[in-house]
C-alpha positions, 0 to 999 in steps of 0.5 A: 443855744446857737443855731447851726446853719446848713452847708452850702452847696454850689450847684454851678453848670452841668456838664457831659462829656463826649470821647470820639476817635477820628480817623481816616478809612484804612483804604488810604493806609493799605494803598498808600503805606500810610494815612493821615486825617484829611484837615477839610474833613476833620474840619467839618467833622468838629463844625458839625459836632459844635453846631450841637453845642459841643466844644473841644476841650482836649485833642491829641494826636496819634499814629495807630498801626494797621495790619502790621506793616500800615499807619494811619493818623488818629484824634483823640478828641474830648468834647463838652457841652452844657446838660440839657436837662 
């Protein structure tokens, strides 16, 4: 009879996953018409989050509306980071 030998299974690196909406206050959208994100500040903003380990997987940009007549810019920044177990 010949033995069956168990499946293997990969266990390769975890990883978890972080969603983050970043924009600007809306002070700028009401005052100026419309708002876009500050790129110092969205820099230190993702500089921040990759001295924690993440890094960014996907990004993608938007215009979100603000009390009918405003704009103002938005990020849609997915991150991951390996799991610290």
């Amino acid at each position: 009879m010949a033995e069956e030998n168990p499946p293997v299974v990969y266990s390769g690196p975890k990883y978890e996953y972080k969603v983050v909406i970043y924009r600007e206050g809306a002070l700028g959208s009401i005052f100026l018409a419309g708002s876009k994100v500050h790129p110092v500040k969205f820099s230190e903003f993702l500089n921040k989050n990759a001295a924690q380990g993440w890094k960014v997987v996907t990004m993608e940009r938007e215009s979100r509306r603000l009390l009918l007549f405003f704009s103002r810019e938005a990020f849609l920044v997915v991150m991951e980071r390996l799991r610290q177990d």
